[in-house]
Structure formats: structure tokens, C-alpha cells
C-alpha positions in Angstrom: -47.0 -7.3 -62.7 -46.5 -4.1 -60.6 -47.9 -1.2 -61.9 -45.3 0.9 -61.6 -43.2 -1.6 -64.6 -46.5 -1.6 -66.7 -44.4 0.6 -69.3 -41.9 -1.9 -69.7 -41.1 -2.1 -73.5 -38.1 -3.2 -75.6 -36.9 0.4 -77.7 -34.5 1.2 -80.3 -34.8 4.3 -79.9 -32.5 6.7 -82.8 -31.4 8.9 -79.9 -31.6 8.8 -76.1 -31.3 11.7 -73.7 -28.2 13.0 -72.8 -28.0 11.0 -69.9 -29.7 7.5 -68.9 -29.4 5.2 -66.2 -28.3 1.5 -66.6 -30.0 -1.6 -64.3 -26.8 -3.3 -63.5 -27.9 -7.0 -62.5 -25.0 -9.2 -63.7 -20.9 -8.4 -64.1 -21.7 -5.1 -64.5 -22.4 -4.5 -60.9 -18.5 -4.9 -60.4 -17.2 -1.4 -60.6 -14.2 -3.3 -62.1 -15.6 -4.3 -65.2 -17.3 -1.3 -66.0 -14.5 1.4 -65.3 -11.6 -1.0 -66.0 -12.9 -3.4 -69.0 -15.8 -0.9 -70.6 -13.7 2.1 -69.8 -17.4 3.5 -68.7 -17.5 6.2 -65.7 -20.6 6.1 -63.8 -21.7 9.9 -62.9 -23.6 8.2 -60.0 -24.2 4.3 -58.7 -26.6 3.5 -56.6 -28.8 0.5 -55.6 -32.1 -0.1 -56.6 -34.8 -3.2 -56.9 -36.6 -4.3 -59.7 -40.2 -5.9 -59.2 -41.5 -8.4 -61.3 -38.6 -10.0 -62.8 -36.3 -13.0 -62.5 -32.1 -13.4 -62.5 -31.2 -16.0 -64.9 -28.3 -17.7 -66.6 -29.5 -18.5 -69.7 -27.4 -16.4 -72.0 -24.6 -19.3 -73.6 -21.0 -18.7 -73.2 -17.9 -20.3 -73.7 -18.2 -24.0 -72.5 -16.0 -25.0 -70.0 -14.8 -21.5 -69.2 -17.7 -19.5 -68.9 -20.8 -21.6 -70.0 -23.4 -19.1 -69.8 -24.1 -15.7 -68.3 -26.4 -13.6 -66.7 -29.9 -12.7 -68.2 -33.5 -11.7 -66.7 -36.6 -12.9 -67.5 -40.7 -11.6 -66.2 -41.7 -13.3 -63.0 -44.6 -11.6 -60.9 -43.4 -13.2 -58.1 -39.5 -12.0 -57.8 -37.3 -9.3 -57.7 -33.6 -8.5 -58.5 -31.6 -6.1 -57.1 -29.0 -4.3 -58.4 -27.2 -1.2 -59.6 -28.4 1.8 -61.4 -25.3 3.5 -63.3 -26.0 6.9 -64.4 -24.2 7.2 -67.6 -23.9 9.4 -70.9 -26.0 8.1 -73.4 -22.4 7.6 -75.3 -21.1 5.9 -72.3 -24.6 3.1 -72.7 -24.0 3.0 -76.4 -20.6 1.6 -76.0 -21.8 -0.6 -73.2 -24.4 -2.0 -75.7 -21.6 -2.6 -78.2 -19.3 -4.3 -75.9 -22.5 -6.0 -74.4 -23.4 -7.2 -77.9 -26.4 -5.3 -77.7 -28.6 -3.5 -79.6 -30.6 -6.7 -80.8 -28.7 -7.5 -83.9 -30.7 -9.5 -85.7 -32.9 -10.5 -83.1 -30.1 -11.5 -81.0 -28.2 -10.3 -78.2 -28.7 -7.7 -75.2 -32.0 -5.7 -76.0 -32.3 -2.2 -74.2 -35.5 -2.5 -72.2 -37.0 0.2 -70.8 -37.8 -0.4 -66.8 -38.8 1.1 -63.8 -36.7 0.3 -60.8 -37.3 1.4 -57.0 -33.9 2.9 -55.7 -33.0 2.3 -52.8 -33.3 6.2 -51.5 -37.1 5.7 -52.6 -37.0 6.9 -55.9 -38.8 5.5 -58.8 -35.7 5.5 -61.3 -36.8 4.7 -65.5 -33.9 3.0 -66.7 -32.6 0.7 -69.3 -31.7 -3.1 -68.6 -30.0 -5.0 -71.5 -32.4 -8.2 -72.0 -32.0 -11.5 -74.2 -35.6 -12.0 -75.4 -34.5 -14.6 -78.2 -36.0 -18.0 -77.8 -33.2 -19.8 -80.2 -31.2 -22.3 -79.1 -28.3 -21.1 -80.8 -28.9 -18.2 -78.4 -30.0 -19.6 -74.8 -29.5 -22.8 -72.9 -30.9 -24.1 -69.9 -28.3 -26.8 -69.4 -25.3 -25.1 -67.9 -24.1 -23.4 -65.2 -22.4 -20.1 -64.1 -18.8 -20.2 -63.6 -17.5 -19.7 -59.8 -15.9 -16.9 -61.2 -18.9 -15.3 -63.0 -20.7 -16.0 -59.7 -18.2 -14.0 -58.0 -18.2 -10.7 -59.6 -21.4 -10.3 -59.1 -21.7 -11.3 -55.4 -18.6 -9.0 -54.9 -20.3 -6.7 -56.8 -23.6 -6.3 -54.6 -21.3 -6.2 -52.1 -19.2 -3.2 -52.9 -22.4 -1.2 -53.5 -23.9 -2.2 -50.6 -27.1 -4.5 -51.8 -28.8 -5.7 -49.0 -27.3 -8.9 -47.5 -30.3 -11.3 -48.4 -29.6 -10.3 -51.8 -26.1 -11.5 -51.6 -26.6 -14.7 -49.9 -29.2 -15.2 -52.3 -26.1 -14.9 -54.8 -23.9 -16.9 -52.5 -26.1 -19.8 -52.8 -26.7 -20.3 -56.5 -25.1 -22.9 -57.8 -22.3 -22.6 -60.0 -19.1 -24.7 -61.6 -15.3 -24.6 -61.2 -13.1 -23.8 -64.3 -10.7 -26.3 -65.4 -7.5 -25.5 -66.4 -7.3 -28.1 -68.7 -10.3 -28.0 -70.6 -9.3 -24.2 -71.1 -6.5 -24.7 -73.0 -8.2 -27.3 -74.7 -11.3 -24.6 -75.6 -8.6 -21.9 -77.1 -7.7 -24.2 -78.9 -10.9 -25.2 -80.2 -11.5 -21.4 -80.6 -7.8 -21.1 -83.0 -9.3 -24.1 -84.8 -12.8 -22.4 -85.6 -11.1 -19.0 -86.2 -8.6 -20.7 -88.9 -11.2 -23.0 -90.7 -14.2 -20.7 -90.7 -11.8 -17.5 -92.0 -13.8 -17.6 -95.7 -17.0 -17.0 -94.1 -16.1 -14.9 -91.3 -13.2 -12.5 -93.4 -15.7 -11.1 -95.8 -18.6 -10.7 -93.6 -16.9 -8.4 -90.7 -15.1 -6.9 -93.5 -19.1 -6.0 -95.0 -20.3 -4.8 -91.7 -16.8 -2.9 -90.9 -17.8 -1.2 -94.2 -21.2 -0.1 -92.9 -19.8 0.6 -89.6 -21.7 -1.8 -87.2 -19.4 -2.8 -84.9 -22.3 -4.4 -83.2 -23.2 -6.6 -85.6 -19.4 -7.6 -85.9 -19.2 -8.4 -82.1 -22.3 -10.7 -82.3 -21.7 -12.4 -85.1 -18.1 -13.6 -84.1 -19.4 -14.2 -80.7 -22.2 -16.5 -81.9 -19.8 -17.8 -84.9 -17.3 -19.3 -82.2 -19.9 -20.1 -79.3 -22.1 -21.9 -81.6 -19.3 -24.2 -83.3 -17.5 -24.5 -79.8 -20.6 -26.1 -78.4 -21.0 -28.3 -81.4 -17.5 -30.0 -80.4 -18.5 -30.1 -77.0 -21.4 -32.3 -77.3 -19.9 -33.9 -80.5 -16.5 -35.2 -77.7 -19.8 -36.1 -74.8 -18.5 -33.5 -72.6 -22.2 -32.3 -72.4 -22.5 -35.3 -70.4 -20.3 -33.7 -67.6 -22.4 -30.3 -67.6 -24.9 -30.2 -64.6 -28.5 -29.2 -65.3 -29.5 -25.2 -65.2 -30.8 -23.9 -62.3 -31.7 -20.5 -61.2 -34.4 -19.8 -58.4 -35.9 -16.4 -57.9 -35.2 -14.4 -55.1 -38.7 -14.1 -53.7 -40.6 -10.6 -54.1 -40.7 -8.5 -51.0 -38.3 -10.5 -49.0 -37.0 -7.3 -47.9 -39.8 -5.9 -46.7 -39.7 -6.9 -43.3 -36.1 -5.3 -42.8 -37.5 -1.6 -42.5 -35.7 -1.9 -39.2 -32.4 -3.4 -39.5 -30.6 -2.5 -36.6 -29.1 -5.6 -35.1 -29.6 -7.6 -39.0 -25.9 -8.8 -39.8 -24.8 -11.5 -42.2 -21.5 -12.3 -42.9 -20.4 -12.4 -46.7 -16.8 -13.5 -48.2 -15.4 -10.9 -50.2 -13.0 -13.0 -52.5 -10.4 -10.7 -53.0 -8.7 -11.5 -56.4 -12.0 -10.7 -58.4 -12.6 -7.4 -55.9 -9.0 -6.4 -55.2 -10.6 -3.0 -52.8 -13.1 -4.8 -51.2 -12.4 -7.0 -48.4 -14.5 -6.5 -46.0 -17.8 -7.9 -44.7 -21.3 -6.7 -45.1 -22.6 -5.2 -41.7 -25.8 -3.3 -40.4 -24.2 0.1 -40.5 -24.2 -0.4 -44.5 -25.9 3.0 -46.0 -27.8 0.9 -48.5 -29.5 -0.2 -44.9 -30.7 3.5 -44.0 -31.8 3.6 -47.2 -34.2 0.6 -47.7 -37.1 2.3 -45.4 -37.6 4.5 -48.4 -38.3 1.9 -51.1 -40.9 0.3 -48.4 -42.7 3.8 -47.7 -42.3 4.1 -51.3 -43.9 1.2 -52.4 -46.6 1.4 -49.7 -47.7 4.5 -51.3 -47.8 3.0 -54.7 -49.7 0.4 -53.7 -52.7 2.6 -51.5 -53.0 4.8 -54.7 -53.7 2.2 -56.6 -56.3 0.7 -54.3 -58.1 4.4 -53.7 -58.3 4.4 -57.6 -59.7 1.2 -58.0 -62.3 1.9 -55.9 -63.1 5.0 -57.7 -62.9 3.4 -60.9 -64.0 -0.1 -60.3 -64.4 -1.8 -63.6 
């Protein structure tokens, strides 16, 4: 693993500073879901990469709608980039909740302290909400992202300027359509589980309402409804429909060799209904271009450090 993400740990810290950075990798990248859905205000966005780990889509959703979401997981030999938000640490806390973070009971988004290489060539320490649980009842690797899922966070990348590789690297993951039908068929599945469940569900968020953990309230309806939704779904053999997961890394360093990227151009559809001021393509004069040099000199420093002091210190 890169030396500069040896301090990687999981925290739950009782306080954090007044102000922390977020690594964006999945919906949050949209600037829509953030300031629109969380109602969280970035003080500053900016692109950065992280070394030495892996996008995924292991995290289970809704099936049929949204049958799993996005997650990361160590790999030494990929990257993900995304979007550090600089935010109050009451700004992250409420992302957590809304996140269903905090790792309630072992489960859900766990704040994971990183170090990610913006793309202006700092090294940046921030947190990155991570689903360590093993459960099934928590991940799956037999489903796939939803079109629109997909979608936010290529138009995402795209609004913040990742570089272009990274968003065709987005583009091409695989992912599902919706279907209407089956949607209406899963709220009612959800009214169903809601309405039979209510003894065991009513006094419990009534218990944690008590003790004010709205997190814990969050995650256990989430996983309450998920994990009774996909019960029916395999019970009715619509499993048999799902496609098998997939997720291959975007290679580490695959940016390296765009130092210069005058000329570079790729074209990326913007679709406009999940990215309503967006609409245009991704071209060379991005800023997020100028800005890559930086993370390469960077990282070439890190790296020749590291290799003077080995040879000081050999072991």
C-alpha cells in the first residue's frame, strides 16, 4: 500500500475538528445530492485521488430500484478518484446520519481516516465513509448498480472536472435499467413490510428516539425493509433475473502519463435530467487538467523520499 495511506484507520472519534474534508467517491460527488438532498454546503470541492483502494457496489439496496450502491474496498493496485468536500464537522455528522453511518452496530458507513492526493498536489487527510461488514444481510456481490445510480456519479466527476479516464472508466461499468413495474410492485412490498413488521419496528425506533440515535433509527429501518424486501425477491425467483456483480478497478497510475494533456479530449454524455446545469462535454481546457502535473510531481517526490530513506535505513 502507498505509504502516504499507511495511517489509514477506522475512528469514532467523540469530537472532530471544526472543519474536515469528506472523500466523495459515489452519489455524493453530485453537487445535487449533497446541497439539495443533505442540505450540506461544501466550504470548498475539489478533486483528488486515492491510492490503494477499489470502487465497488457491494453495499445492498432496494431490489429492483436501486439494488446496491457504492462502497470501496483496499486494492494496491487501484485508485479512485473523486471529491474532497470541505465541510463543518456538523455538516459530516449529518452526512453520516443521512449516510447511515457511524457504524451502528457494526453496520453501515464507517468514517475512515484517509489520505488522498488532490489534484493541486496536496496531500489532503480526510474521511471516507466505508462498509467494512462481511454479513450478508449487509453486502452482496450479485447485483448491479442502477443506470441511474451510475449516472450521478459519472455526472458527478463530470461537473467537478475528474479527469476523463476516470469518467469513462465510470461510463463503462456495467449497470441495470429500472423498471417501472417492478417499482410499484417493490413499494408495495415496502407498505407490506412496514404494516406487518409495525410490533417490532414501533417500539424499537420509539427506544432509540428516546436515547436520541437517529443513526441507529436510520439503519435499522433501512436494513429492516432491505432485508425482508430481498427475502420476497428471491422467495418470487426474481433473483434469477439479477445479473452477476461486477466492478473492475480502475488501474493505479493510469493518469500518470497525462502530465501533458494538451491535445487529450474525450467526449462524455452529460445526461441532463440527473445534472440539470451540466450539459456540456469534458475537454482539455478542464482546470482539473492543469492541475494533475501537481499530484504526479507530488507523488514523485513521495516516492524518491522513500527510496533515499530506505537506503539509509535498510532493514
Amino acid at each position: 500500500m502507498n505509504a502516504s495511506n499507511t495511517s489509514s484507520e477506522a475512528l469514532f472519534p467523540s469530537s472532530y475538528p471544526e472543519y474536515v474534508y469528506n472523500f466523495a467517491y459515489g452519489s455524493n460527488m453530485h453537487p445535487n445530492t449533497l446541497t439539495r438532498r443533505r442540505k450540506i454546503q461544501p466550504i470548498e470541492s475539489i478533486p483528488g485521488i486515492l491510492e490503494g483502494w477499489q470502487l465497488t457496489f457491494d453495499l445492498r439496496g432496494i431490489p429492483g430500484v436501486e439494488p446496491c450502491f457504492g462502497n470501496i474496498k483496499e486494492n494496491p493496485d487501484s485508485e479512485i478518484h473523486g471529491i474532497l468536500h470541505k465541510m463543518t464537522s456538523k455538516d459530516f455528522r449529518h452526512l453520516m446520519t443521512t449516510e447511515g453511518g457511524g457504524g451502528v452496530d457494526g453496520n453501515g458507513y464507517i468514517p475512515t481516516k484517509l489520505n488522498v492526493h488532490a489534484y493541486d498536489g496536496r496531500i489532503i487527510e480526510a474521511y471516507a465513509l466505508v462498509v467494512r461488514q462481511t454479513s450478508p444481510a449487509i453486502l452482496c456481490h450479485h447485483a448491479l448498480p442502477s443506470n441511474r445510480y451510475i449516472g450521478l456519479l459519472r455526472n458527478g466527476a463530470a461537473h467537478h472536472n475528474i479527469h476523463p479516464l476516470y469518467i469513462e472508466y465510470l461510463q463503462s461499468l456495467p449497470s441495470i435499467e429500472r423498471n417501472k413495474f417492478i417499482m410499484v410492485l417493490v413499494t408495495i412490498e415496502i407498505l407490506s413490510v412496514v404494516t406487518l413488521l409495525s410490533p417490532i419496528w414501533i417500539p424499537t425506533v420509539i427506544y432509540y428516539a428516546c436515547l436520541h440515535r437517529k443513526a441507529q433509527i436510520r439503519t435499522f429501518l433501512f436494513n429492516m425493509i432491505v432485508t425482508n424486501l430481498w427475502r420476497i425477491y428471491r422467495l418470487c425467483g426474481a433473483w434469477k433475473d439479477i445479473r452477476p456483480y461486477y466492478s473492475a478497478p480502475f488501474p493505479r497510475g493510469s493518469t500518470y502519463f497525462k502530465a501533458n494533456t494538451d491535445g487529450f479530449r474525450t467526449e462524455v454524455t452529460i445526461d441532463e435530467h440527473t445534472l440539470s446545469d451540466t450539459a456540456s462535454d469534458i475537454s482539455s481546457e478542464s482546470n482539473s487538467f492543469e492541475l494533475l502535473p501537481n499530484v504526479i510531481k507530488q507523488r514523485k517526490n513521495n516516492q524518491s523520499m522513500i527510496e533515499v530513506a530506505q537506503q539509509e535505513y535498510p532493514e
